[in-house]
C-alpha positions as YAML, in Angstrom:
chain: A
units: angstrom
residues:
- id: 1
  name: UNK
  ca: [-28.75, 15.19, -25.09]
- id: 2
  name: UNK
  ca: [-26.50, 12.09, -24.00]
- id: 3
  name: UNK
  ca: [-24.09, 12.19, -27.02]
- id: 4
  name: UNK
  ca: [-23.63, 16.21, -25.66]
- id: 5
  name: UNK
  ca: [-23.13, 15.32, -22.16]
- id: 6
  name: UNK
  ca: [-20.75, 12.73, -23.23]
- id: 7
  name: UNK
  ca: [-18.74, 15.08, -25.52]
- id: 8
  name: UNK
  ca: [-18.58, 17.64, -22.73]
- id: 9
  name: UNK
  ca: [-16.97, 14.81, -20.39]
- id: 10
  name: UNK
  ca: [-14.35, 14.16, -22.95]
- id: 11
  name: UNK
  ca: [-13.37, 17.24, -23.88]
- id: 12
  name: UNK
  ca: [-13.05, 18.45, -20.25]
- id: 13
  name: UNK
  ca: [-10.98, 15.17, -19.43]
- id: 14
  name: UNK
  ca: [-8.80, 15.52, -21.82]
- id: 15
  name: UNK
  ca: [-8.58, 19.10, -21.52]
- id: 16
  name: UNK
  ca: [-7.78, 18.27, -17.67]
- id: 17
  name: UNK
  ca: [-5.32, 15.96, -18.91]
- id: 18
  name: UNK
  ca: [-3.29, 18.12, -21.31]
- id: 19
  name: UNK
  ca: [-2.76, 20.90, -18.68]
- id: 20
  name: UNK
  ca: [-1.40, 18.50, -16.08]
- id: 21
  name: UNK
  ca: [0.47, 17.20, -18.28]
- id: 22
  name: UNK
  ca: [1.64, 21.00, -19.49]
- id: 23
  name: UNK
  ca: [2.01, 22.42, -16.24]
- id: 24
  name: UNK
  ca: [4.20, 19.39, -14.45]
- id: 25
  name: UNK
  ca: [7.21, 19.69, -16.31]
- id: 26
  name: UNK
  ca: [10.32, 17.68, -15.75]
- id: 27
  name: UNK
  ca: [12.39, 20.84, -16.21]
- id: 28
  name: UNK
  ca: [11.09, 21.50, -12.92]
- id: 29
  name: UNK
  ca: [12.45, 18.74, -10.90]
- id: 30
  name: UNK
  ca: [16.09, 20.17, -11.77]
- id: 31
  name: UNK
  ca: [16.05, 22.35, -9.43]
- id: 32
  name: UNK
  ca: [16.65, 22.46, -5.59]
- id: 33
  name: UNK
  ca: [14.13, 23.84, -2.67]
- id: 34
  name: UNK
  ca: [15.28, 25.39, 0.28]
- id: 35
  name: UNK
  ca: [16.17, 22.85, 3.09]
- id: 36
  name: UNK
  ca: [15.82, 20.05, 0.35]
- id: 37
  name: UNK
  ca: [18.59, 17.79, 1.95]
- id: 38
  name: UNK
  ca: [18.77, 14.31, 0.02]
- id: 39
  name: UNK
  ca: [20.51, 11.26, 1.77]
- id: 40
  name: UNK
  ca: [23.05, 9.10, 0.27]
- id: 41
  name: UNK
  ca: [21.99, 6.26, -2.12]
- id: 42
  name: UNK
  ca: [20.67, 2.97, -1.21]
- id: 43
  name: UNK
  ca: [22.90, 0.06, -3.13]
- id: 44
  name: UNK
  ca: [20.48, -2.46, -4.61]
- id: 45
  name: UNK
  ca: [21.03, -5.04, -1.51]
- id: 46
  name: UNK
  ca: [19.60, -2.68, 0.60]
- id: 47
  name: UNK
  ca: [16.62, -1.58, -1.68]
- id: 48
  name: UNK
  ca: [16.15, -5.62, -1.27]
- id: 49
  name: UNK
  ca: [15.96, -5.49, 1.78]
- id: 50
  name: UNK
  ca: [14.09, -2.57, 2.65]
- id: 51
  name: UNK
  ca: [11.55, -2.97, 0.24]
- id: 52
  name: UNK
  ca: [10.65, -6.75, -0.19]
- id: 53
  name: UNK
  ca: [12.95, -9.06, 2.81]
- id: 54
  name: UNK
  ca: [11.61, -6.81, 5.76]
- id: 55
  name: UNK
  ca: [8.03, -6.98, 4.98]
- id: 56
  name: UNK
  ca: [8.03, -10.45, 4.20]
- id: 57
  name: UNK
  ca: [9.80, -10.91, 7.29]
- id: 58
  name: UNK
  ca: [7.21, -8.52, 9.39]
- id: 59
  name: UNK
  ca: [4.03, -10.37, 7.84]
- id: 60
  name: UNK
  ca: [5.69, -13.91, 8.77]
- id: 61
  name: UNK
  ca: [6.19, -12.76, 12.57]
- id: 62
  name: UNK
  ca: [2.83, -11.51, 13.07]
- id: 63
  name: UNK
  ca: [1.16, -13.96, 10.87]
- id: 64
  name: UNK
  ca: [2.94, -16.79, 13.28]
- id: 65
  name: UNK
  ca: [2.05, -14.67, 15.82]
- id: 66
  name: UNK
  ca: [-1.59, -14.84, 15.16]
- id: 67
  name: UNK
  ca: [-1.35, -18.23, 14.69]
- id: 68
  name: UNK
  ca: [0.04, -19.26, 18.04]
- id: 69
  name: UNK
  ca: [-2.19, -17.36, 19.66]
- id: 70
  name: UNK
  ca: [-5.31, -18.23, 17.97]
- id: 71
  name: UNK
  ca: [-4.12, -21.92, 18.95]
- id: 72
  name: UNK
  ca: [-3.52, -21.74, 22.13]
- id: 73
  name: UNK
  ca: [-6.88, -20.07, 22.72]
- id: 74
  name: UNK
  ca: [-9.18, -22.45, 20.71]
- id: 75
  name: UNK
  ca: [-8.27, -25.45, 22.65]
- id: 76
  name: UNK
  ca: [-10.11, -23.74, 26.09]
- id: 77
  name: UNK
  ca: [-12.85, -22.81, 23.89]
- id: 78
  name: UNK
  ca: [-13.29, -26.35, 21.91]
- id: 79
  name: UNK
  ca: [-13.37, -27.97, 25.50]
- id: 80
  name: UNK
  ca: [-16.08, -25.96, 26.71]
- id: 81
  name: UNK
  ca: [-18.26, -26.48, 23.32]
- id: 82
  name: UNK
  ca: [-17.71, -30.31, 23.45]
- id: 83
  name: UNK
  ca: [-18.89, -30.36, 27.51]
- id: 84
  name: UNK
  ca: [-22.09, -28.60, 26.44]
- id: 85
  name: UNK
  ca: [-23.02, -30.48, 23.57]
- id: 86
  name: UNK
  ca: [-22.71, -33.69, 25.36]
- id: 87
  name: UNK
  ca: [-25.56, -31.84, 27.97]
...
């Protein structure tokens, strides 16, 4: 009974496979829909840019922003832990 069940899996998966790959043609993507309204083209500085400089640059800010303010807060904290373990 496994070998069926496995054979049924297969088939159907591959049978799922062919028709997607049947039914989304690239023929398709020729033409326009309504309202479809493309902007201009991004140069390859400004893919650059967009894509890999800005989030570097938006993880650095709010990485240093975590770490100033997880710094300035530990230091009230470690004071108060070091006054009670001394009592």
């Amino acid at each position: 009974m496994d070998k069926k069940n496995a054979l049924r899996a297969g088939a159907l998966a591959a049978g799922t496979t062919l028709m997607m790959l049947l039914m989304s043609s690239p023929a398709l993507a020729v033409t326009r829909d309504d309202g479809d309204d493309p902007g201009s083209s991004l140069s390859v500085v400004q893919t650059l840019g967009l894509y890999v400089v800005l989030p570097i640059a938006l993880f650095a800010v709010i990485a240093g922003l975590v770490m100033v303010l997880s710094k300035s807060g530990d230091r009230n904290q470690d004071t108060g832990r070091r006054a009670d373990a001394k009592a």
